[in-house]
C-alpha positions in Angstrom: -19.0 -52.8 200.1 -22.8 -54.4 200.6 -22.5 -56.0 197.4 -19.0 -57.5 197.7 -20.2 -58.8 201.1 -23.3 -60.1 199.6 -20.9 -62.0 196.8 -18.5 -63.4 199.6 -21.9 -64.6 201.0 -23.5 -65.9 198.2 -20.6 -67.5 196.1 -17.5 -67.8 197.8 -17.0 -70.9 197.7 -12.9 -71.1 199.2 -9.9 -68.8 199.9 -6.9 -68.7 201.4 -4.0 -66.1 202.2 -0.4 -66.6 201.3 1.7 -63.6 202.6 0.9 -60.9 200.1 -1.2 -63.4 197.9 -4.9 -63.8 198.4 -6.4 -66.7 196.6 -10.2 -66.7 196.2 -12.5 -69.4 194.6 -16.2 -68.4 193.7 -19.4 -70.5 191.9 -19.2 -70.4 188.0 -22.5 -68.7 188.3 -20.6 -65.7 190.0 -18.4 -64.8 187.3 -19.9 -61.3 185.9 -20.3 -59.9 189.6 -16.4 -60.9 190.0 -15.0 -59.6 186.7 -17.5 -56.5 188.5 -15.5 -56.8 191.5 -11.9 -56.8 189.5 -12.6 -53.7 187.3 -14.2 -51.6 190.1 -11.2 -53.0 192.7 -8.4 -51.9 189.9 -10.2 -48.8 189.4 -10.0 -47.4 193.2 -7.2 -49.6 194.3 -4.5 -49.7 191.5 -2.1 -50.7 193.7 -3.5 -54.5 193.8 -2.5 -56.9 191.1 -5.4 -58.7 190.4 -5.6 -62.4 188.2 -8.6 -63.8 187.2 -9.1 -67.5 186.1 -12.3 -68.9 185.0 -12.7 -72.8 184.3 -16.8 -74.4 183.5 -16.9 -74.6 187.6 -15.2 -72.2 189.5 -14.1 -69.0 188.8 -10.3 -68.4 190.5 -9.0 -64.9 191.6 -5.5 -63.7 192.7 -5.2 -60.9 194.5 -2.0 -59.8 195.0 -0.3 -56.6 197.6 2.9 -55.0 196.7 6.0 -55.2 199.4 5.5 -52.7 202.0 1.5 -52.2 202.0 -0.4 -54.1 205.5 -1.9 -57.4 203.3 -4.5 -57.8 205.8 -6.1 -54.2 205.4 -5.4 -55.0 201.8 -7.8 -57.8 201.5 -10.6 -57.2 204.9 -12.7 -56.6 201.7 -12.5 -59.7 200.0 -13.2 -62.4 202.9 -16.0 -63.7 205.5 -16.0 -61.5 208.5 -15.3 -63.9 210.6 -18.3 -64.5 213.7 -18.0 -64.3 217.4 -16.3 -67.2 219.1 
């Protein structure tokens, strides 16, 4: 979990949550760590449906819950904790 926080940290660059769809945008630079992050993530958590996207900037990832499993404990993983208001 250190690393993906230290990814989210370091290269997240947007994201945004659409029901059961997670969309995350990360630095070019990133892209090994986040084809990491997809192979580990299917590995442990095959329930996920996971689309990755890569252009010469930005490296696009889709993660996507099934129907009946709680989205946001689905994806905690994946975005900034956010800070005390």
């Amino acid at each position: 979990m250190a690393w993906i926080h230290e990814l989210i940290t370091r290269s997240l660059c947007d994201y945004r949550r659409d029901g059961l769809t997670l969309h995350l945008v990360y630095d070019a630079e990133a892209a090994p760590q986040v084809r990491e992050l997809v192979r580990r993530e299917q590995a442990c958590c095959g329930f996920l449906t996971f689309s990755l996207r890569e252009t010469a900037d930005t490296v696009h990832l889709t993660i996507i819950a099934p129907v009946g499993v709680e989205a946001a404990a689905a994806f905690q993983q994946f975005v900034p904790v956010p800070g005390p208001d």
